[in-house]
N, C-alpha and C positions, 0 to 999 in steps of 0.2 A: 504494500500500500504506500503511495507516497502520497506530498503534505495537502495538495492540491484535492485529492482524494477523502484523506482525512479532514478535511476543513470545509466537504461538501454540503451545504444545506445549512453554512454555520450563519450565514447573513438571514436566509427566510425564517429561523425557529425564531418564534411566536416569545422571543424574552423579556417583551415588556409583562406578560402573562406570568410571570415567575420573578420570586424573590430573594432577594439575598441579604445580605447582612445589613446591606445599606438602603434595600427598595426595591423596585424594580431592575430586574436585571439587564440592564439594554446594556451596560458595558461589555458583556461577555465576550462578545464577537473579538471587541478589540483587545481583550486583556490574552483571551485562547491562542488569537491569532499573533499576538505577539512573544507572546510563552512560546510557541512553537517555532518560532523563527531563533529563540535562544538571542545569546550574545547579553549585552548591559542591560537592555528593554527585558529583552525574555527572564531574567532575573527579576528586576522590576516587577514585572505582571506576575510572578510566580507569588513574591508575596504578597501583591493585591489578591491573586487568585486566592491565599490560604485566607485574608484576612474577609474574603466576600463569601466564600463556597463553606472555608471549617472556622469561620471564627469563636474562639473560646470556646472551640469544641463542638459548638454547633451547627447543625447543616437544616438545608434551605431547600426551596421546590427549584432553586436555581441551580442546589448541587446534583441533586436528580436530572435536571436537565442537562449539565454538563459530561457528564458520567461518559455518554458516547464520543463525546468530542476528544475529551483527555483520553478515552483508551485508546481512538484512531491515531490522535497525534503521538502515545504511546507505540502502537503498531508499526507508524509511518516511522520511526527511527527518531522521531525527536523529544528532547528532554529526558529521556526513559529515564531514568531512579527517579525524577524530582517529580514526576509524573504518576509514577507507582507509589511512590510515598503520599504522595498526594491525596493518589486515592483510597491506599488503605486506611488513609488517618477517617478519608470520608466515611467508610465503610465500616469504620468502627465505632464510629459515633452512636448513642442511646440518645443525642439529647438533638430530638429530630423537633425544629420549628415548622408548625403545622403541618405536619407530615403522619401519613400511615406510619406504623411503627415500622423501623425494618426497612424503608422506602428507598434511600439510599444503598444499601447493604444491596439489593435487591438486583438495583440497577447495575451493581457491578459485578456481581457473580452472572449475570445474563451477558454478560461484556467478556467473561473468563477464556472463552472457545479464540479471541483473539492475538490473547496475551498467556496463549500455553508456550507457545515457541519459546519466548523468551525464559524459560526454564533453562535450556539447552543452549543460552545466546554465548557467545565465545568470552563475553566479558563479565566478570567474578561479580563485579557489583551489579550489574544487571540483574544475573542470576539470583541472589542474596533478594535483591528489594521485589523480583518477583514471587519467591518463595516464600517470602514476610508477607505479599499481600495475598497466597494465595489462603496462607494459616491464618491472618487477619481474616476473611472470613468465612473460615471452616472449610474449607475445601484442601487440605492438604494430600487427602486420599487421592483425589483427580489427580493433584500433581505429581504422586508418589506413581499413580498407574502412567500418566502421559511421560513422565520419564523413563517407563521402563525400570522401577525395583531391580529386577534380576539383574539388570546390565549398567547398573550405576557406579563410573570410576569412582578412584578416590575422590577428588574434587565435589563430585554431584554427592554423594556422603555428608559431608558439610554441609550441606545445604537441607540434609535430611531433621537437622537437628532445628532449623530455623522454623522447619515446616509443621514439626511436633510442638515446637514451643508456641509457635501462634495460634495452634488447634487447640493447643492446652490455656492460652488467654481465652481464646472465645468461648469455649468451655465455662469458664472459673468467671465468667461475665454474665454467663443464661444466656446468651445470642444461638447457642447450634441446634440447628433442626433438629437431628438426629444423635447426641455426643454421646452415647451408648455405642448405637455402632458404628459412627466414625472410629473410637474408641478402638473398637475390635478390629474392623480393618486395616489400621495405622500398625497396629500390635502385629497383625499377619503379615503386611505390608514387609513391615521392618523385621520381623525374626528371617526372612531371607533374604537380609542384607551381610 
């Protein structure tokens, strides 16, 4: 996917309709589009972005509606960690304003089929901040299957620990659909590592 791609539809979504920390969200466009272009701005918009999307922990019908944008620009190669961090802080959020419970969280685990690759990506830190957001929320098992357990070098090992520990935060949170048998398939998962 490149950026053009991922920033498809970023101009027509409906963002006066959605809020954020500050109101209506009509900056989105320019804040996403600038985060993805990276460089001294794309820094800039990164922490406008946290301070509008996760501020003080809270998330917004803005952050719901960003969710596809950040994973594509995610996809398309740009920003990746600042972008995965991004969204796992979203996706772990409880203190949802005016939100379905879970709405966020929601949005990004439907976004996950995207951002398996980067499990596998050549670069440590990549890897690392996607296995944190895959255990941020509760999906470590998918991750442990789409890497292939049985065939995990040393390297992807490390990474196994990141995956347990984030299943085990969301766990010790009340957020996991299933944490029983996530539980049990992590455990089988990993006795054939």
């Amino acid at each position: 996917m490149d950026l053009a791609e991922a920033l498809a539809d970023l101009d027509t979504h409906a963002w006066a309709d959605v809020a954020h920390a500050y109101g209506p969200a009509e900056d989105l466009p320019e804040l996403l589009r600038a985060f993805a272009e990276g460089g001294e701005d794309g820094a800039e918009a990164l922490g406008e972005l946290y301070s509008a999307l996760l501020h003080q922990g809270t998330v917004y019908s803005a952050s719901v509606a960003a969710v596809p944008f950040l994973v594509r620009i995610t996809a398309a190669g740009c920003e990746v960690v600042d972008s995965l961090v991004l969204l796992g802080g979203m996706a772990e959020s409880d203190d949802e304003w005016e939100l379905p419970g879970g709405a966020v969280r929601s949005a990004v685990v439907a976004q996950l089929p995207l951002l398996l690759p980067l499990l596998a990506d050549d670069d440590e830190g990549v890897r690392g901040a996607a296995a944190s957001l895959f255990g941020r929320v509760g999906r470590a098992c998918e991750a442990l299957h789409a890497l292939g357990a049985d065939a995990l070098d040393a390297r992807q090992r490390l990474r196994v620990s990141e995956l347990v520990e984030g299943d085990r935060r969301f766990v010790r949170h009340g957020m996991g659909d299933e944490p029983v048998r996530e539980d049990e398939q992590l455990r089988e998962l990993l006795s054939r590592l």
